[in-house]
ROSE-4610 file (N, C-alpha, C; in Angstrom, 1 decimal, always signed):
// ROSE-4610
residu = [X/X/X/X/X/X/X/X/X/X/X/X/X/X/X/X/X/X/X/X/X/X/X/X/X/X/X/X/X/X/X/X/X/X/X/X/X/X/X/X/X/X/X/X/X/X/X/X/X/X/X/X/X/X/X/X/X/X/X/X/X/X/X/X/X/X/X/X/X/X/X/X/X/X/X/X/X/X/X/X/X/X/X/X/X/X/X/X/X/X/X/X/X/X/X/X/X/X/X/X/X/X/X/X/X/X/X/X/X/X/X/X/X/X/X/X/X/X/X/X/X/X/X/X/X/X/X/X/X/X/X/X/X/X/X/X/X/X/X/X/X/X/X/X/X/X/X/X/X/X/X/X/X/X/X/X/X/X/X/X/X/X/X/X/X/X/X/X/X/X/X/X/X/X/X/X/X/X/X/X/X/X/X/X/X/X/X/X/X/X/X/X/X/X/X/X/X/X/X/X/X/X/X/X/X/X/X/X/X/X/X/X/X/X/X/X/X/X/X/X/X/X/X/X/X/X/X/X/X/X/X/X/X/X/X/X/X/X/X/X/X/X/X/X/X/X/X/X/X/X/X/X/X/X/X/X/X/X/X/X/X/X/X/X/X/X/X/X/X/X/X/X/X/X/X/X/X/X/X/X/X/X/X/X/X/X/X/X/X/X/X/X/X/X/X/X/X/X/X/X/X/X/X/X/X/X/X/X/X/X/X/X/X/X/X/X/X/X/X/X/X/X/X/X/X/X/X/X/X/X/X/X/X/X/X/X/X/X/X/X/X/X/X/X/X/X/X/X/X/X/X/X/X/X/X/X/X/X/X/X/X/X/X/X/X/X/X/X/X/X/X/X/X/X/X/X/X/X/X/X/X/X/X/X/X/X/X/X/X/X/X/X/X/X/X/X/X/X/X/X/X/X/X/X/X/X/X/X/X/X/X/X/X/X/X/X/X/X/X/X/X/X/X/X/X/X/X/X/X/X/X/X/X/X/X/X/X/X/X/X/X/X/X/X/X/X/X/X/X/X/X/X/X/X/X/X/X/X/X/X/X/X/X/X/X/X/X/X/X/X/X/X/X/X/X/X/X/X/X/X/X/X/X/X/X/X/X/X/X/X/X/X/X/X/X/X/X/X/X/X/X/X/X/X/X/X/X/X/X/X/X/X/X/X/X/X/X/X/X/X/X/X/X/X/X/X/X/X/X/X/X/X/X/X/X/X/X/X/X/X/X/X/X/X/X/X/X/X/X/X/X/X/X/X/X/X/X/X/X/X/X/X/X/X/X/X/X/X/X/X/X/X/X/X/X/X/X/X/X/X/X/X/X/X/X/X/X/X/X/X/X]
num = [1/1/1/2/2/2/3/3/3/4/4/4/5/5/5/6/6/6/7/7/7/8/8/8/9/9/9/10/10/10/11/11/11/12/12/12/13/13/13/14/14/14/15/15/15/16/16/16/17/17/17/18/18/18/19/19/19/20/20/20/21/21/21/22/22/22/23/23/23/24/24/24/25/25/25/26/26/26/27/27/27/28/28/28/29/29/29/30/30/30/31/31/31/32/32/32/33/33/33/34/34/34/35/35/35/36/36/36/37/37/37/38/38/38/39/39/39/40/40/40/41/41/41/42/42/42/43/43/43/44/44/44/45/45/45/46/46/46/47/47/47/48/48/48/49/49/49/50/50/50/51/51/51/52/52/52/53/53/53/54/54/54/55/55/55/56/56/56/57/57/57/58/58/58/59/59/59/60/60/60/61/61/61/62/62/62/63/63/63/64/64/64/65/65/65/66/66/66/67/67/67/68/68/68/69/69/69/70/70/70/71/71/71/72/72/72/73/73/73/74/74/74/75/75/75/76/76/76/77/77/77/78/78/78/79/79/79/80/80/80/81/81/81/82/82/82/83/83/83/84/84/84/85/85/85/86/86/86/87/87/87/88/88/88/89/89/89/90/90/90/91/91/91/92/92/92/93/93/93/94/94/94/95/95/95/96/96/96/97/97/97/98/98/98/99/99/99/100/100/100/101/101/101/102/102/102/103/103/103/104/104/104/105/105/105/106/106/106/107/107/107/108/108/108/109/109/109/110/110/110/111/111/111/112/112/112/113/113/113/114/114/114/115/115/115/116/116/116/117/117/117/118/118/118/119/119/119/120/120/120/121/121/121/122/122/122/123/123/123/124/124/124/125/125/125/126/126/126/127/127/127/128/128/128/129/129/129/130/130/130/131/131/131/132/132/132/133/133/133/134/134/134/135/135/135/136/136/136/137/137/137/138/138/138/139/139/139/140/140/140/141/141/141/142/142/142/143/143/143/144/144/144/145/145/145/146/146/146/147/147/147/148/148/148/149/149/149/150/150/150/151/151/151/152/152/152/153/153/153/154/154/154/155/155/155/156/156/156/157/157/157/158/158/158/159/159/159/160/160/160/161/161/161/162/162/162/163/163/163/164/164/164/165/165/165/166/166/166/167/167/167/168/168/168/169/169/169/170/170/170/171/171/171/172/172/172/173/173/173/174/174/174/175/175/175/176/176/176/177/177/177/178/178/178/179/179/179/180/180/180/181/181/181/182/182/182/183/183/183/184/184/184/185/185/185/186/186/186/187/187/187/188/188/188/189/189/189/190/190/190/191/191/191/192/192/192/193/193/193/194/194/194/195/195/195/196/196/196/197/197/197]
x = [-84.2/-83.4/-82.1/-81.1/-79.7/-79.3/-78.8/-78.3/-77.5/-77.7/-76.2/-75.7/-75.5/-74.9/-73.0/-72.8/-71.1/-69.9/-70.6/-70.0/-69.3/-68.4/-68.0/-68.5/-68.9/-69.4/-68.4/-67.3/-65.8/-64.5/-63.5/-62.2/-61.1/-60.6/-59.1/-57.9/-57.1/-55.4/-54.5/-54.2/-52.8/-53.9/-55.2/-55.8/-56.4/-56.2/-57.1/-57.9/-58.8/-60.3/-60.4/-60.5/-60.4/-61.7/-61.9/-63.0/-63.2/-64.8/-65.0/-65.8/-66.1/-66.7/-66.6/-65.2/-64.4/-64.3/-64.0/-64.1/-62.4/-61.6/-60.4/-59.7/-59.4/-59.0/-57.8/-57.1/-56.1/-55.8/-55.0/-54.9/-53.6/-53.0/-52.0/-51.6/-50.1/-49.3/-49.0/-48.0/-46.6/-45.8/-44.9/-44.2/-43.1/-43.2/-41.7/-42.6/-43.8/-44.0/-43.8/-43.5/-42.6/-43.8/-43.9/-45.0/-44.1/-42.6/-42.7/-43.1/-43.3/-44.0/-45.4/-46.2/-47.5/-47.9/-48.9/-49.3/-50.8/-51.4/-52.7/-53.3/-52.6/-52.7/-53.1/-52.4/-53.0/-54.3/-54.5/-55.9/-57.4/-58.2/-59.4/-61.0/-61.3/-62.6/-63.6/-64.7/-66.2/-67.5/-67.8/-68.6/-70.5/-70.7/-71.9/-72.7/-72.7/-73.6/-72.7/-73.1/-72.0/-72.0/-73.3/-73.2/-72.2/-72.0/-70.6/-69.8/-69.1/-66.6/-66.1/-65.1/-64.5/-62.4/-61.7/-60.2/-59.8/-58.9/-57.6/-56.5/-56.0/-54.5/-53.9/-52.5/-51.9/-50.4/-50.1/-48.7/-47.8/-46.9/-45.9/-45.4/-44.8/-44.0/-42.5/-42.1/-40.4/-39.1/-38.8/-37.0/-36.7/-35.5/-35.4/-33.4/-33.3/-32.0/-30.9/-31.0/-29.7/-29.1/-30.4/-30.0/-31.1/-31.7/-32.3/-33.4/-33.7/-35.1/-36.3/-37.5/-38.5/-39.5/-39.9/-41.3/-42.4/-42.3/-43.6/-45.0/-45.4/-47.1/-46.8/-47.9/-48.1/-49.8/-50.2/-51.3/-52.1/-53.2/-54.3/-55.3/-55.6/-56.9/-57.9/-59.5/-60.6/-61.4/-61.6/-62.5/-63.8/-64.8/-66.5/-66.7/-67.4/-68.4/-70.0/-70.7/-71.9/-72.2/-73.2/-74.0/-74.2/-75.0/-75.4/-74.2/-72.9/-72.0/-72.2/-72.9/-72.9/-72.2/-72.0/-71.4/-70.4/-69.2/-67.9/-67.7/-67.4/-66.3/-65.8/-64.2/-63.3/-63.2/-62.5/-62.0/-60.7/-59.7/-58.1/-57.7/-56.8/-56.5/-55.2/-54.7/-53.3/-52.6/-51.9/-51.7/-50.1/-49.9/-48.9/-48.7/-47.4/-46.9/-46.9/-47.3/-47.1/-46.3/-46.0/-45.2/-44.1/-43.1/-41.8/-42.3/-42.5/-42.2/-41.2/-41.5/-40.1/-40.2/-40.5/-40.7/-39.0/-38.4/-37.3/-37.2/-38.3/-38.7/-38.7/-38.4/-38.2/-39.6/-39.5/-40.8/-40.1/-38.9/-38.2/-36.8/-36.1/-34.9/-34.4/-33.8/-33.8/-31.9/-32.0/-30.5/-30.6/-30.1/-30.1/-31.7/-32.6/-34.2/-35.0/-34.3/-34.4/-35.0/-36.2/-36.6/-36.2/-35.7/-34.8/-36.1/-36.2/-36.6/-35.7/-35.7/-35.0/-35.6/-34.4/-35.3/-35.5/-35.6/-36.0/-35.2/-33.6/-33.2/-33.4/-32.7/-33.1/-33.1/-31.9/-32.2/-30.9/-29.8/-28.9/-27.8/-26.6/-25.4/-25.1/-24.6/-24.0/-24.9/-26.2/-27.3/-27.9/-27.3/-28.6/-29.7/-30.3/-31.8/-31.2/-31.0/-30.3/-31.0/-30.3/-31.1/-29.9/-30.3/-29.3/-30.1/-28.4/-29.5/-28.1/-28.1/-27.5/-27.1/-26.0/-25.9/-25.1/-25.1/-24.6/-23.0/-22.4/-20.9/-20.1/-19.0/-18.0/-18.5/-18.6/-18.9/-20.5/-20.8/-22.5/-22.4/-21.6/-21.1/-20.2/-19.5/-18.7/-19.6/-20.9/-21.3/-22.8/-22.6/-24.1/-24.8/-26.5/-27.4/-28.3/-28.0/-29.0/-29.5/-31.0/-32.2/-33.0/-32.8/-33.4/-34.3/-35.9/-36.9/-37.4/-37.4/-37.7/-39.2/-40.0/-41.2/-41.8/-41.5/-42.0/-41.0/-41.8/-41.4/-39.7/-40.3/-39.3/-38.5/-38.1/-37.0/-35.6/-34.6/-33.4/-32.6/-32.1/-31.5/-30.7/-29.5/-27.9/-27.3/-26.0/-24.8/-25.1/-25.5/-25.4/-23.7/-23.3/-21.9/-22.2/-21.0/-21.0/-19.1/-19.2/-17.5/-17.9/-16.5/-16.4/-15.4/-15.1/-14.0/-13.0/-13.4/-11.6/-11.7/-11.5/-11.5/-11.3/-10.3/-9.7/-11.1/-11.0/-11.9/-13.0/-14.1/-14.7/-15.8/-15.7/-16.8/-18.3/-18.2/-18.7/-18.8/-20.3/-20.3/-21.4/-20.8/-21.6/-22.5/-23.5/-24.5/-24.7/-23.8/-24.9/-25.1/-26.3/-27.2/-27.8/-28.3/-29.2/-30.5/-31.7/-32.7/-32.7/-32.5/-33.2/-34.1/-35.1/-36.8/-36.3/-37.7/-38.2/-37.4/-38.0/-37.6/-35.9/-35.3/-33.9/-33.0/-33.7/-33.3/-33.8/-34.7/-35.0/-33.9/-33.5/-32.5/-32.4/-32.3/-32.2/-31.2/-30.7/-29.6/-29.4/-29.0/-29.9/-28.1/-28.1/-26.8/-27.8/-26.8/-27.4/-26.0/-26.2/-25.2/-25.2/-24.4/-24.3/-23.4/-23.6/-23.0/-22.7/-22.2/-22.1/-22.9/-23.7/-24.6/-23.5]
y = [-48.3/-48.1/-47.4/-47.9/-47.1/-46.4/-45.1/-43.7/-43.7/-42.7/-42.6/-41.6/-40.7/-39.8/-39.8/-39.2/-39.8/-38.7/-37.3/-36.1/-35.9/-35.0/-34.4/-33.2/-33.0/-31.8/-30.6/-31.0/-30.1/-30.9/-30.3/-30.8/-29.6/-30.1/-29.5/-30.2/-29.4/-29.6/-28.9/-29.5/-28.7/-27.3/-27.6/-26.7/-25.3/-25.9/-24.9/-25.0/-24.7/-25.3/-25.6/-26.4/-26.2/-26.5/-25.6/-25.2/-26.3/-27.1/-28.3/-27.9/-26.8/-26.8/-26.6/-26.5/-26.5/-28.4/-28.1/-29.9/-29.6/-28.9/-29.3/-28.3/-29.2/-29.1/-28.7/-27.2/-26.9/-25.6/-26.3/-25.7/-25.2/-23.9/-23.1/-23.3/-23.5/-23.5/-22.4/-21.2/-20.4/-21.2/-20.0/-21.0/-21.8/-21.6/-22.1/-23.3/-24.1/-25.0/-26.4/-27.2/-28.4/-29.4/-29.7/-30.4/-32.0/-32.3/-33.5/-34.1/-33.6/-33.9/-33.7/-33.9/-33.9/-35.2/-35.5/-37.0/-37.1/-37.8/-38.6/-37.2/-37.3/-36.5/-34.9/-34.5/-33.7/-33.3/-34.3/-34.3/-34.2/-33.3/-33.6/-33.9/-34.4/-34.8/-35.2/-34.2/-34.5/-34.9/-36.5/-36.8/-35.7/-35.8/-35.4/-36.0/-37.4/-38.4/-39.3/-39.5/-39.9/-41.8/-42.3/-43.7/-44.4/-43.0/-43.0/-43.5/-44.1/-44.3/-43.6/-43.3/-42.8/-43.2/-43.1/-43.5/-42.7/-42.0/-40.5/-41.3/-40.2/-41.2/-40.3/-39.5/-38.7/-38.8/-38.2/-38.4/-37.1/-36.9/-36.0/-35.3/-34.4/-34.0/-34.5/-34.7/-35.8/-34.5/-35.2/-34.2/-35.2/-33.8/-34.4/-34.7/-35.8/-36.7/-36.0/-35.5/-34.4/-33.1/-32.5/-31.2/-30.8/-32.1/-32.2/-31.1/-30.2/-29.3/-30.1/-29.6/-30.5/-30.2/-31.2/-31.1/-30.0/-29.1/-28.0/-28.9/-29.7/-30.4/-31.6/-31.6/-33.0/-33.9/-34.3/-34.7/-35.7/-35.1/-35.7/-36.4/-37.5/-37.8/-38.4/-38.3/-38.8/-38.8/-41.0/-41.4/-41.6/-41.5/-41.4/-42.3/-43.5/-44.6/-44.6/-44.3/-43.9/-45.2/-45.1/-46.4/-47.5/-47.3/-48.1/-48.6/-48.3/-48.9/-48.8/-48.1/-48.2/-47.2/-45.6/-45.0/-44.3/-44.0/-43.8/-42.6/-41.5/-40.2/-40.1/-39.5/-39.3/-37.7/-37.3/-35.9/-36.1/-35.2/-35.2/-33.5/-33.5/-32.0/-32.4/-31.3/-30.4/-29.7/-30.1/-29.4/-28.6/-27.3/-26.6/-25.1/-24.6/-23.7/-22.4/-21.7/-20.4/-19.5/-18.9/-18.3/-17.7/-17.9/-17.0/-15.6/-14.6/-13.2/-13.1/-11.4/-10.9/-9.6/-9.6/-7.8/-8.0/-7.0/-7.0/-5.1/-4.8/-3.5/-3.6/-2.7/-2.5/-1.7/-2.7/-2.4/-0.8/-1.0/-0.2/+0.1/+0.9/+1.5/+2.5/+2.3/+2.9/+3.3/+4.3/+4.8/+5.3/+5.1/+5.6/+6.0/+5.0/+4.7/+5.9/+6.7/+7.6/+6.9/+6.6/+6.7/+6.8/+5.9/+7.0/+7.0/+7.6/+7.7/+7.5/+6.5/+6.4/+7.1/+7.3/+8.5/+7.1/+7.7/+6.7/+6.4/+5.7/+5.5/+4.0/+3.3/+2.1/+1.0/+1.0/-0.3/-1.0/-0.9/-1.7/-1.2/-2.5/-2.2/-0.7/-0.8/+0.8/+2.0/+1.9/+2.8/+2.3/+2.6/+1.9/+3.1/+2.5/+3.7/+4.0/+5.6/+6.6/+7.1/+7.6/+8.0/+8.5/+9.8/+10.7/+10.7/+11.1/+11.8/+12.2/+12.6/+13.2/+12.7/+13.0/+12.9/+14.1/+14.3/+15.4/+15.6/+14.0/+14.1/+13.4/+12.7/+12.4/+10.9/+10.7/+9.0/+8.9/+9.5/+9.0/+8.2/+9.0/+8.4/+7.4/+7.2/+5.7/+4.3/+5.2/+4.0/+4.0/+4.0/+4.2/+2.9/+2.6/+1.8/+1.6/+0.7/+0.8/-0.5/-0.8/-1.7/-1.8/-3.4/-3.1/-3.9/-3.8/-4.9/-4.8/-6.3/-6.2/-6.0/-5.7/-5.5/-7.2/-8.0/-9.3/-9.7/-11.0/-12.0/-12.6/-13.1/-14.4/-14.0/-12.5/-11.7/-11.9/-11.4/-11.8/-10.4/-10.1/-9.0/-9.1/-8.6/-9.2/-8.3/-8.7/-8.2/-6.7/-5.8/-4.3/-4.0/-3.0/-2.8/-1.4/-1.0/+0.3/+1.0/+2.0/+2.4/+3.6/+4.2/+5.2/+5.9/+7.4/+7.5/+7.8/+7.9/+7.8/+7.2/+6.1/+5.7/+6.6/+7.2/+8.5/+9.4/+10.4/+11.8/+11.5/+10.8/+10.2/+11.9/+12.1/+12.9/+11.9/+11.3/+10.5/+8.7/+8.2/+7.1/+6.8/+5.6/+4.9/+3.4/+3.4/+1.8/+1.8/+0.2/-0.3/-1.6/-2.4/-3.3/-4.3/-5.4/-5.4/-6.1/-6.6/-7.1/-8.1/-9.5/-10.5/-10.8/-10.9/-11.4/-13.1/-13.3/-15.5/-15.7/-15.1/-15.8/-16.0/-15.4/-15.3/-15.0/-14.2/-13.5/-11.7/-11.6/-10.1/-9.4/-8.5/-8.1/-6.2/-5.7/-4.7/-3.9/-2.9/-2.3/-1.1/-1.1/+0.4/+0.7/+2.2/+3.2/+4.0/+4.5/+5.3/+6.3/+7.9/+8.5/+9.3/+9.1/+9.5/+10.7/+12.1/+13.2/+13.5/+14.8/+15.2/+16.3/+16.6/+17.9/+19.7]
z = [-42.3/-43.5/-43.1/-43.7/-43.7/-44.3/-43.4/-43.9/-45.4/-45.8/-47.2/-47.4/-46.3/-45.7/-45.7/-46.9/-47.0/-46.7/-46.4/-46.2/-45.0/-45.0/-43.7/-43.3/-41.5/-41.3/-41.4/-41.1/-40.9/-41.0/-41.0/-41.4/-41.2/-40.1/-39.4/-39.6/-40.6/-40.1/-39.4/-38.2/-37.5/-37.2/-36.7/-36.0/-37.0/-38.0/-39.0/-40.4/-39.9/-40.5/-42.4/-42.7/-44.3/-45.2/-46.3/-46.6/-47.2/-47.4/-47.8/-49.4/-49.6/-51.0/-52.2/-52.3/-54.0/-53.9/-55.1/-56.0/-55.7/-56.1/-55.6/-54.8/-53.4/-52.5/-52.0/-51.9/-51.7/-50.1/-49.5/-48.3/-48.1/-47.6/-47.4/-46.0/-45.5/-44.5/-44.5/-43.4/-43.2/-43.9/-44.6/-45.0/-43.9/-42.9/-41.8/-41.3/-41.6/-40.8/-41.8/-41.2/-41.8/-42.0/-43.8/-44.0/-43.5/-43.5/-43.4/-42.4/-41.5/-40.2/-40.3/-40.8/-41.0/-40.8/-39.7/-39.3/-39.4/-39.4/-38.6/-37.9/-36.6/-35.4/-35.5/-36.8/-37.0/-37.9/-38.2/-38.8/-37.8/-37.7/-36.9/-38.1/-38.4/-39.0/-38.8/-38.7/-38.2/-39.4/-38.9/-40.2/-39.7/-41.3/-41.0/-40.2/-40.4/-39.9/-39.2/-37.9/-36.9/-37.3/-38.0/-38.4/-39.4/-40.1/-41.2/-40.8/-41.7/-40.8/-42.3/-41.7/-42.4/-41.8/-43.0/-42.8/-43.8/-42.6/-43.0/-43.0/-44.4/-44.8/-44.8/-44.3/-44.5/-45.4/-46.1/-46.9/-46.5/-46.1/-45.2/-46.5/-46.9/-47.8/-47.7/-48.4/-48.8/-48.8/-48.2/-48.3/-49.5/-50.2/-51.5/-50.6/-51.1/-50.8/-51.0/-52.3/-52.7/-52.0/-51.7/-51.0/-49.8/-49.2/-47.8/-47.7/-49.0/-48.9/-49.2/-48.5/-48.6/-49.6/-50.1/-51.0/-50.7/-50.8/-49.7/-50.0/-51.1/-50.5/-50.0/-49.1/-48.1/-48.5/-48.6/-49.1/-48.0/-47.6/-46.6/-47.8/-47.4/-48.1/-47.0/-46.9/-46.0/-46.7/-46.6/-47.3/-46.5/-46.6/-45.8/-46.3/-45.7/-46.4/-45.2/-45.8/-45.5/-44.5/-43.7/-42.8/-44.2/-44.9/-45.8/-46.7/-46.9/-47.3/-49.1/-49.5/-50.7/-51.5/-51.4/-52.5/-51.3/-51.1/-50.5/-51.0/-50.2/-50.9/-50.2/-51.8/-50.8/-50.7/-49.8/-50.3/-50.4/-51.2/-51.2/-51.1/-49.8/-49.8/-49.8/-51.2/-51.1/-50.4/-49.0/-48.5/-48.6/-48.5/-49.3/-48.6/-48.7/-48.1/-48.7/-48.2/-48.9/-49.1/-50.0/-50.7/-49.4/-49.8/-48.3/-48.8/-47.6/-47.5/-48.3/-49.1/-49.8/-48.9/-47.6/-47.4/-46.4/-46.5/-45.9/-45.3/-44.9/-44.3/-43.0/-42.4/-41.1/-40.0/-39.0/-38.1/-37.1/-37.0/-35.6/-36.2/-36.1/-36.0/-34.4/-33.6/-32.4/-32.0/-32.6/-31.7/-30.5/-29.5/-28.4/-27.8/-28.3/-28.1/-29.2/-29.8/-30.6/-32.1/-32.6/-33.8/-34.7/-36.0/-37.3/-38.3/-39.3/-40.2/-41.4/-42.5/-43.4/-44.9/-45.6/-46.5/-47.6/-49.1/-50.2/-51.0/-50.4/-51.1/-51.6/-52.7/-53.5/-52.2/-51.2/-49.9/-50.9/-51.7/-52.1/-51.4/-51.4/-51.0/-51.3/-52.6/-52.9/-52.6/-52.9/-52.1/-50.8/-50.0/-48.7/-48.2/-47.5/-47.0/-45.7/-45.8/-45.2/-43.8/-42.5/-41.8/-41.0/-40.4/-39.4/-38.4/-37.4/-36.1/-35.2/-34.3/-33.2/-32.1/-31.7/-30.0/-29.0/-27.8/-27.4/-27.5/-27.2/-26.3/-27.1/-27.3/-27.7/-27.3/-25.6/-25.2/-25.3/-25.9/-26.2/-28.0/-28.5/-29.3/-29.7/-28.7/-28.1/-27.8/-27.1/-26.4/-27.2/-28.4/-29.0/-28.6/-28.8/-28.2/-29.6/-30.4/-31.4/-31.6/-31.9/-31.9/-33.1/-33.4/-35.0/-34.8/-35.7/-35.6/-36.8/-37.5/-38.8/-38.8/-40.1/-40.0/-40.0/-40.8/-40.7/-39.7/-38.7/-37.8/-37.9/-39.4/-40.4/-41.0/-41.2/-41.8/-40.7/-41.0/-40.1/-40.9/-39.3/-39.2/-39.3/-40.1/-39.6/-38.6/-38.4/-37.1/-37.9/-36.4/-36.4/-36.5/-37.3/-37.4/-37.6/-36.0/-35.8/-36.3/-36.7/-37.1/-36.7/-36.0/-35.8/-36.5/-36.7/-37.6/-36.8/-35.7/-34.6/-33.6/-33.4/-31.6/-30.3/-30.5/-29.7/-29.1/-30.4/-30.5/-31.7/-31.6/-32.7/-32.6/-34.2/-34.4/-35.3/-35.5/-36.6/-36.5/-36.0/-36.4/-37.7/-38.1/-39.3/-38.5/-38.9/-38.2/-39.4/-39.9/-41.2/-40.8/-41.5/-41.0/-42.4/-42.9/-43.3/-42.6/-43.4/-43.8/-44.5/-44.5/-45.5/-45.4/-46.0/-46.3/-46.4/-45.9/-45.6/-46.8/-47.8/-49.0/-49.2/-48.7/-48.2/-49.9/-50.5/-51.8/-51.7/-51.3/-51.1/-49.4/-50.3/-48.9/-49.2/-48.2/-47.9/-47.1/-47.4/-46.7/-46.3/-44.9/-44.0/-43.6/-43.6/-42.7/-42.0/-40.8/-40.2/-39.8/-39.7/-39.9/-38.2/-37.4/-35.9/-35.7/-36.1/-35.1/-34.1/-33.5/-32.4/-32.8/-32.0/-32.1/-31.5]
């Protein structure tokens, strides 16, 4: 007698496992990974019953023509038809990106490998989140060394801008900086205030 075994044992996209037991099927990307490139290849599918066939169809997500951003869902479908050829399932997964980071917080601040601590202020242009610190000499303060690391990966740092208030005999520099979050709408804005001790 022939099997009627129409299930899959497991189901991998792009190397990560998707859960088979909701009736509808929806699976989360990062958001930086590019559904229009979604193939075949990345599909891996193991039938329950190895006498099964089964045929994956993948649909890539579409750049839209006008302004070349892409569709964030891609759509995998794997249809099973059992040994015995009689009742067929399919499954259809949503596959879809998740939401861009809004965090634009900082992992590291390092003046001269020196730690800052920023106090509480709002993080806007006209308020930015505040942080002092010191140095001994006049050219320590010429040749300041400062290191920024966002707290998320996907966030982007902009150009560190250092001012001094005198080139000459500087008592005083300013580092301001910001933070844009994935989402590239959440942003944040850091000074840091450099003495001579």
């Amino acid at each position: 007698m022939l099997n009627n075994v129409n299930t899959l044992k497991s189901l991998k996209i792009k190397g990560k496992t998707v859960d088979l037991t909701g009736t509808t099927l929806t699976f989360d990307f990062a958001s930086n990974v590019d559904l229009t490139r979604l193939a075949k290849s990345d599909v891996v599918a193991e039938l329950t019953d190895s006498n099964a066939t089964m045929e994956v169809t993948v649909t890539p997500a579409v750049k839209n023509a006008t302004d070349g951003t892409a569709d964030a869902k891609a759509t995998v479908v794997v249809k099973v038809t059992p040994e015995d050829e009689v009742t067929a399932k399919t499954y259809t997964i949503t596959v879809d990106k998740a939401a861009a980071a809004a965090d634009a917080s900082l992992l590291s601040a390092l003046v001269n490998k020196a730690p800052m601590t920023f106090g509480a202020e709002a993080g806007t242009e006209v308020d930015p989140k505040a942080a002092t610190t010191t140095v001994a000499t006049e050219d320590a303060l010429k040749t300041l060394e400062v290191e920024v690391n966002a707290k998320d990966n996907n966030a982007k740092v902009s150009e560190i801008s250092i001012e001094l208030d005198d080139e000459t005999t500087p008592t005083e520099a300013v580092v301001t900086f910001n933070v844009t979050a994935e989402d590239g709408t959440t942003k944040l804005f850091y000074k840091i205030t450099v003495t001579i001790a």
